[in-house]
N, C-alpha and C positions, 0 to 999 in steps of 0.2 A: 654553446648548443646543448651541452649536458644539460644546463641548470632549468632548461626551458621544460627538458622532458617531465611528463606527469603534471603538467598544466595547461591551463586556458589560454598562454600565454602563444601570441605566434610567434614560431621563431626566427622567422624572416621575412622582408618584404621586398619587391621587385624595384630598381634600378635601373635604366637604362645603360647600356655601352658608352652611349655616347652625352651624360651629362652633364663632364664637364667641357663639353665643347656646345651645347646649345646657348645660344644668344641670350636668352632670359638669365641663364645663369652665370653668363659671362661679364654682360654690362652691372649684374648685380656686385660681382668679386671690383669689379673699377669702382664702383663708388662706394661699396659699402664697405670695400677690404677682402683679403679672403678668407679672413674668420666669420664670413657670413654666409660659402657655402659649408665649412662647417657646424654653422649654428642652425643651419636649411633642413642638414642632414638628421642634425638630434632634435628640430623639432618632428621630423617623417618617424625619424624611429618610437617617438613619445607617443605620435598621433596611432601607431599601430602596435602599441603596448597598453594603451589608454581609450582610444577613443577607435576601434577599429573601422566605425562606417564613417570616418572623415570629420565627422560634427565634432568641433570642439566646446561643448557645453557646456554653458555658466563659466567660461574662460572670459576675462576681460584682455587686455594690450598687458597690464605686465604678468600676468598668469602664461601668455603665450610668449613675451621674452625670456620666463624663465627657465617654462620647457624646451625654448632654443638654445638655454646657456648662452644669453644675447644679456648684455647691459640695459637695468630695470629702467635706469635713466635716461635710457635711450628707446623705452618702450612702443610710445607712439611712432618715429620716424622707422622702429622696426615694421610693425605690424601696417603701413600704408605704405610704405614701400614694396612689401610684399603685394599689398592688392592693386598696387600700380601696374607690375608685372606678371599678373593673374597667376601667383603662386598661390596665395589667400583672398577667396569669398566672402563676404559679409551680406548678411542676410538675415532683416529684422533683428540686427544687433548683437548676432550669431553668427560666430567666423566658422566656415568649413574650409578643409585643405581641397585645394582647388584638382579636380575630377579627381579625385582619391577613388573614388567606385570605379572609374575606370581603368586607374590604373593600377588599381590591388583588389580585384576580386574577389580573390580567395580571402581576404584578410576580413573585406567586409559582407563575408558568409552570404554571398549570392546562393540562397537557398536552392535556387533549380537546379546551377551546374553541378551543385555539389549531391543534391539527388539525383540525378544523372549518371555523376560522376559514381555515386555510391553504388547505383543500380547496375550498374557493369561490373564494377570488379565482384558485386552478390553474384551475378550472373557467371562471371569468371571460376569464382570458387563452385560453386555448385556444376558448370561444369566438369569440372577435374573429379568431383566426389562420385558425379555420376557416371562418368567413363571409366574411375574403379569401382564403381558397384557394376556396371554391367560386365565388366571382365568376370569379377568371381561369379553372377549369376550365370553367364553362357558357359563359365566351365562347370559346374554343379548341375544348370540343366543338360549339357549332352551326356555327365556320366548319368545323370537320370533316364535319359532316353536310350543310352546303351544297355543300363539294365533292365528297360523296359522291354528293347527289345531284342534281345537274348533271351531274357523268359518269356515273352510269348514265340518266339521260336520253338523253345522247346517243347512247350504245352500242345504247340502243332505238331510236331514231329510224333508227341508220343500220342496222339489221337491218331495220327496216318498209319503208322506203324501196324502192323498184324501181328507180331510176334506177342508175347506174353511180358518179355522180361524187356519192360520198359524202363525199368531202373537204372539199365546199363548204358541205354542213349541219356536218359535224364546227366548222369554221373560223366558221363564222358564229353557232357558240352560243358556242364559245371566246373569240372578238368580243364577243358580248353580254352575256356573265358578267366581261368581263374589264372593262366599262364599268361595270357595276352594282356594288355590295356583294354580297356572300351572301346571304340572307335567309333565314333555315330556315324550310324548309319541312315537315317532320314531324320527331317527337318521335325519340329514336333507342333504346338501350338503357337501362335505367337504372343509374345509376350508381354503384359500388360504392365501397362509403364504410366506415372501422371505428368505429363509436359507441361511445368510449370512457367513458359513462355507464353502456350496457347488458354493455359488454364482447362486441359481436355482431359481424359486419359485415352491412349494411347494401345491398341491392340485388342481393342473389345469387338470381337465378331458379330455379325447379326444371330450366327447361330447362339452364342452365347448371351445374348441379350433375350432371346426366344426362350431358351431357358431358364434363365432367372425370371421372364414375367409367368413362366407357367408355374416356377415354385411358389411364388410370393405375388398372388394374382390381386391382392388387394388394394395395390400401389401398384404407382407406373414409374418402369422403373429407371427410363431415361431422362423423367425427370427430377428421381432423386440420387442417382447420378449426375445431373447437375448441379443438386443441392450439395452433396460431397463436394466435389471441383471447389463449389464454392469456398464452403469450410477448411479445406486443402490450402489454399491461395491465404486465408486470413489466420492462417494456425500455420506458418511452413515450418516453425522449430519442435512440433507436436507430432507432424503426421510424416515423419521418414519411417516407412514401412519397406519392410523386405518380402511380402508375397501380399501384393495388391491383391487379386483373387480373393484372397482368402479375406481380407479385410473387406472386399464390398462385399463377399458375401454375408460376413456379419449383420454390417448395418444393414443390408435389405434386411435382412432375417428380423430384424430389430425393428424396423420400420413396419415390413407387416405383419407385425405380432399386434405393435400398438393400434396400428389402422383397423385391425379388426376388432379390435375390444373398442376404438370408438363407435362401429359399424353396431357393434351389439349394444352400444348406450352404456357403457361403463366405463371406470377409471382404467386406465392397465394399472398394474399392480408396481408397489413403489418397490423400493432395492432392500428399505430399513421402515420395518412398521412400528410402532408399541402403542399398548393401551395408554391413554391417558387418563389419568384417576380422576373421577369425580368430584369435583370441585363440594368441601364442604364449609360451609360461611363460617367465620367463628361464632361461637357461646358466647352468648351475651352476657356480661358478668354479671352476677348475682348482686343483688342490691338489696341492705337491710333495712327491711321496711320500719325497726326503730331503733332505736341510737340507745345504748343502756346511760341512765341519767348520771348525772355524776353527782356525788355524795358533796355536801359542805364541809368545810373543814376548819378547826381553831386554831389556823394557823395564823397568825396576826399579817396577814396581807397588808391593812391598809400603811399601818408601820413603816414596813419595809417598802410602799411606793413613796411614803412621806421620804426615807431615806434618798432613794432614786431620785427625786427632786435637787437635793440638792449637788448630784453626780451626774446628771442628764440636762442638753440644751431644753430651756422650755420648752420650745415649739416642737423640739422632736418628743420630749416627754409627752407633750397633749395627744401627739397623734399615732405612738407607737407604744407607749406605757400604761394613758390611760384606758384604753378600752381594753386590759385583759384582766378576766376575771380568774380568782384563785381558787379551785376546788381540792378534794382529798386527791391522794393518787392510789396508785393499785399499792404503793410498800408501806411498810414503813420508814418515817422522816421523808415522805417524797409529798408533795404536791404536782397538781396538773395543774397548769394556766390555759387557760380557755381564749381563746380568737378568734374575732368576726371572719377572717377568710384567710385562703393559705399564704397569698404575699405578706402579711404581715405578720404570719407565724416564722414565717424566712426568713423577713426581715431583723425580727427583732434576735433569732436565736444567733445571727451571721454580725451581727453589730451591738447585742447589749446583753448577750445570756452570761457574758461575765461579771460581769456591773451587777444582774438581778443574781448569780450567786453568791456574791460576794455580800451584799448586800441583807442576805436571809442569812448567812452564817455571822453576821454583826447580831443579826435581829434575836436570832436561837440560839448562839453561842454554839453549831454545830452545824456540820453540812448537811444539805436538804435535797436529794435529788429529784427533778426539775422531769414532768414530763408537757409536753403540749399537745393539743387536740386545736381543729377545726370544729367550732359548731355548726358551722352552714353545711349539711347533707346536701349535695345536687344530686339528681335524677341519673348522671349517666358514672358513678362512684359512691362510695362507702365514706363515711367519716377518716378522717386521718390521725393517726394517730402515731406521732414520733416520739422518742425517748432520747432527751437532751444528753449530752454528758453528766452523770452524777455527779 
């Protein structure tokens, strides 16, 4: 039983008293042996470990002798023997354990009983929490109402009075209540409560209903007081309040703050305001309307692509070598190689920029640092200009 707990697992299923004396299971132990009602038993306990609403799915004959601990070789004469004696169902080629739903229930999660079942003991708890909340609320309100009224006793007394030195009756009941307990002495208001059986609340006078429509005249207030109930009923782990009162008086307060500011044709006002800043587009980037030329240069270019020739596939030579041109560069010993567009400046600096240095320090007897430029200016960019590794 331990190993069950903190899982999906159920950890028992119902039995009859008297199983091993019914007929079904008795003519089965005569012919089949009586390792067959224990092979009965461990297929029920599989079927409510596995398969708890009875269906045993995608099981064939020896998938359900094995789950009986029944001989594989004796598959078939298990599994029709069982449906001979309406122990097992077959249906569309789908065995189910025969009235499993009725006789394990619980096992196969009869949704309503168990909501039901759930709804009562909620019901259960919640009474107990409410017969100790109303204990401490009736003792907190009579000493409320003891000392309510002990001081207005006394504010009478000292208005009756003709004497002068009223201070000595004030001080001499304050004395005398202060010796005693409280004791209540009359009944006070009654006390507002939400019956979450009825979905109502509970101790709201007419006179008190008369007063909250004359504060909060803009709403009707019994029937947002039903809209509360409502809310109460689908929030019950939000709304345990200890002075109803005081909480519907908020929300009317709340309700007709906002009712009036729709009445006036405006927003009511949010909780968290801020500016939001005006939105400004980005700067179009500046685009230079010309490109500065690039200088020519005596650098024996054509040389060093005769060399690359024989260091470079033709076909990639023709389409990634020949079309770049050599100009001066900004240093000295540097050239720029000029390219139709920037994939092929990519490409060639990612797959041949060592081949072409290599190739120039054969040519000059010295390294040559290597810059590249795009000649194609588009409209929405600047020329590019990268500087290779020297």
């Amino acid at each position: 039983m331990d190993e069950n707990q903190g899982t999906n697992m159920p950890p028992d299923f119902r039995m009859y008293i008297n199983v091993v004396r019914n007929k079904k299971i008795r003519r089965m132990m005569r012919d089949l042996g009586d390792r067959s009602f224990f092979s009965l038993v461990h297929l029920w306990c599989f079927t409510a470990e596995n398969c708890p609403t009875g269906h045993l799915a995608d099981m064939d004959e020896n998938d359900i002798a094995e789950a009986s601990d029944w001989p594989v070789k004796r598959a078939k004469e298990w599994c029709a023997y069982l449906e001979k004696i309406k122990l097992l169902d077959r249906l569309d080629d789908h065995f189910y354990v025969h009235e499993w739903e009725k006789m394990q229930p619980w096992i196969t999660k009869d949704k309503k009983r168990q909501s039901e079942a759930n709804r009562r003991n909620a019901l259960i708890r919640w009474e107990h929490q409410r017969a100790e909340n109303d204990a401490n609320r009736m003792q907190s309100h009579m000493r409320n109402n003891a000392i309510a009224m002990q001081t207005s006793d006394a504010i009478a007394m000292q208005t009756q009075c003709p004497h002068t030195h009223t201070h000595t009756h004030t001080q001499d009941i304050a004395t005398e209540s202060s010796a005693h307990p409280p004791v209540p002495v009359r009944d006070g208001a009654p006390r507002v409560e939400f019956d979450r059986l009825t979905g109502q609340f509970q101790g709201i006078e007419d006179e008190q209903l008369q007063i909250w429509q004359d504060a909060f005249p803009n709403i009707n207030v019994r029937v947002e007081l039903d809209e509360i109930a409502s809310y109460i009923l689908a929030n019950p782990s939000t709304t345990q309040k200890k002075n109803w009162p005081r909480f519907l008086h908020n929300q009317l307060k709340g309700k007709n703050e906002r009712a009036a500011w729709r009445q006036q044709g405006r927003q009511p006002p949010k909780v968290a305001t801020f500016q939001v800043p005006d939105f400004e587009p980005p700067k179009p980037r500046k685009v230079e309307e010309q490109v500065a030329p690039l200088e020519p240069t005596n650098f024996p270019w054509e040389r060093v692509r005769d060399r690359l020739k024989d260091r470079v596939d033709p076909e990639a030579f023709e389409k990634w070598i020949s079309p770049i041109e050599c100009f001066a560069g900004d240093k000295t010993n540097s050239v720029t190689l000029a390219f139709p567009d920037t994939y092929t400046a990519k490409h060639v600096q990612d797959n041949f920029l060592e081949k072409i240095k290599d190739a120039m320090w054969d040519e000059a007897g010295e390294p040559f640092g290597v810059y590249f430029r795009v000649n194609t200016v588009r409209q929405d960019r600047t020329s590019i200009r990268e500087v290779a590794n020297a």
